[in-house]
C-alpha positions as semicolon CSV with decimal commas, in nm:
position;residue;x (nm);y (nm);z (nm)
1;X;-0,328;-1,663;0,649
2;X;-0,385;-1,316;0,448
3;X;-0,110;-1,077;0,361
4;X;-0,187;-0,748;0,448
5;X;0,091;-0,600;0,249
6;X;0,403;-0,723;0,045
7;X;0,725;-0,588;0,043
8;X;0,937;-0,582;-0,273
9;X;1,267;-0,571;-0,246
10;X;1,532;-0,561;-0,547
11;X;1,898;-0,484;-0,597
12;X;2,174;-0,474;-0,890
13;X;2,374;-0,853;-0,875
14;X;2,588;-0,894;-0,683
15;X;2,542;-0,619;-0,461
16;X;2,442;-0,764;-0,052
17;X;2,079;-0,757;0,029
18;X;2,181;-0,454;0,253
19;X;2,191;-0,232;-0,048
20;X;1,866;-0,356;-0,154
21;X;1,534;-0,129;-0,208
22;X;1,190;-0,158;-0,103
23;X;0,871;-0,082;-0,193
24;X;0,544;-0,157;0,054
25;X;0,255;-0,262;-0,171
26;X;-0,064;-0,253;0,054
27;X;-0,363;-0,534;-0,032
28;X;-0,692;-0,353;-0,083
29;X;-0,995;-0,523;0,098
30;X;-1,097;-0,663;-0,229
31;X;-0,790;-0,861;-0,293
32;X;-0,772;-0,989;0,055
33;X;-1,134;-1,104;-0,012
34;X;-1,016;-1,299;-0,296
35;X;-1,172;-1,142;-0,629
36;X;-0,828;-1,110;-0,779
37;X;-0,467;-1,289;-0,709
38;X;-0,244;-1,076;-0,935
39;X;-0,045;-0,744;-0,782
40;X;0,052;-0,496;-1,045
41;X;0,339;-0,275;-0,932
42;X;0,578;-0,035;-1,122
43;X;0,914;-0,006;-1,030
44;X;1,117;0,303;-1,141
45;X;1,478;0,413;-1,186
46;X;1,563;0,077;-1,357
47;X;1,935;0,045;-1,553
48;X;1,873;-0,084;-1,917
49;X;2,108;-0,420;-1,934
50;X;2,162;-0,475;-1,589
51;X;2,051;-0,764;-1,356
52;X;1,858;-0,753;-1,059
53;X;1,761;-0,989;-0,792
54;X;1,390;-0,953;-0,661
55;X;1,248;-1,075;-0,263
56;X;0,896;-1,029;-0,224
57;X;0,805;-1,077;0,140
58;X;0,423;-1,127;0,275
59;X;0,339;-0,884;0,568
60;X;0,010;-0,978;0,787
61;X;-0,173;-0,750;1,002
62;X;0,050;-0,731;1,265
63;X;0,384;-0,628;1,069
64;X;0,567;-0,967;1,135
65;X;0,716;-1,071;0,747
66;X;0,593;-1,451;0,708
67;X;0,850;-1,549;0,413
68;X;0,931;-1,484;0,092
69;X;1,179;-1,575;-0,219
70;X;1,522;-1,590;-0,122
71;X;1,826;-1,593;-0,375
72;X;2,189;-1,709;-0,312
73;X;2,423;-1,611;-0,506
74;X;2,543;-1,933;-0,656
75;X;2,231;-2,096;-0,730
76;X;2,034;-1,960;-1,077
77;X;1,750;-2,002;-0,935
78;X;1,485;-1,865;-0,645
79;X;1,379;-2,067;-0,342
80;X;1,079;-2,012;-0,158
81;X;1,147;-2,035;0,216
């Protein structure tokens, strides 16, 4: 199955996922033919010394999200679901 997009999604800890904010990163035709496996995106407006949690979410053609990384808030560790 071939992601059409990825959504990146971050937020300070421990703020709720609801406070989180997203960037759409759209795959070009040449990385959904397979010539390259590595996304490059910039995020701005960063703090200095704080921590953030990251979800990236795979989008296919038709919108639906198919997964992604998942964090809880007790674990030090992501989870792919």
């Amino acid at each position: 199955m071939n992601a059409s997009a990825y959504k990146l999604s971050w937020k300070e800890y421990p703020q709720p996922w609801s406070e989180a904010q997203d960037k759409l990163i759209h795959v070009s035709s040449t990385m959904s033919a397979g010539v390259t496996d590595k996304i490059r995106v910039s995020v701005d407006d960063l703090l200095p010394s704080t921590t953030y949690c990251l979800r990236l979410i795979m989008i296919d053609a038709s919108g639906n999200e198919l997964g992604g990384f998942s964090y809880r808030e007790s674990d030090t560790s992501f989870k792919l679901i």
